[in-house]
C-alpha angles and dihedrals in degrees: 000000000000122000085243112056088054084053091055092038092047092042099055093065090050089050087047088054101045086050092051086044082057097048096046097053087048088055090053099047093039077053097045094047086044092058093041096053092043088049093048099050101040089050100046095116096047093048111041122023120239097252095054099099102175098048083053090055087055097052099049090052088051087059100051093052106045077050091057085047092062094045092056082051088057093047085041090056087050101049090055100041081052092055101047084055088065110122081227102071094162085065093058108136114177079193098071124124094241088062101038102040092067090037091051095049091045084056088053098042093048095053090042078059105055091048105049075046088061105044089056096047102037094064090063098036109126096018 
């Protein structure tokens, strides 16, 4: 046996579990966006008051983009699902751009989106 093939052999669990590691960070943060969306539009009433236009502003941004969070999840979870269906398994790379690109703009969008949630809410904490 060459040194070789038990790199590649020991390489392609490490690469299993990396990817697993991936999909399971994007389900927490498509989750996380998700609840945060749900909250904030089932407590609107109770969190900003119906004359306060900007903050409303504010909230509704923060929805678009934590939606647009979860939708780069989703695109995240293809792209990986697309690239353990590759015939070269030995070549799976949980690095490559199709698979960190999505995960890096859901990262982005979902903290846009706390904070556009913030600063809607902030102004009308403790009234």
């Amino acid at each position: 046996m060459t040194p070789n093939g038990q790199e590649t052999r020991d390489r392609q669990p490490r690469q299993l579990k990396a990817i697993d590691a991936v999909i399971e960070f994007t389900k927490h943060q498509t989750t996380f966006a998700a609840i945060l969306v749900g909250l904030s539009i089932t407590l609107n009433k109770d969190l900003i008051p119906a004359t306060a236009g900007q903050s409303l502003k504010y909230l509704s941004c923060s929805w678009y983009v934590l939606l647009m969070s979860i939708t780069s999840g989703f695109i995240t979870l293809g792209a990986i699902v697309s690239h353990l269906r590759r015939d070269d398994k030995e070549k799976l790379d949980p690095y490559t751009l199709l698979i960190r690109l999505p995960i890096i703009f859901q990262i982005a969008f979902l903290a846009i989106g706390i904070a556009l949630l913030i600063a809607a809410v902030s102004p009308h904490m403790g009234q």
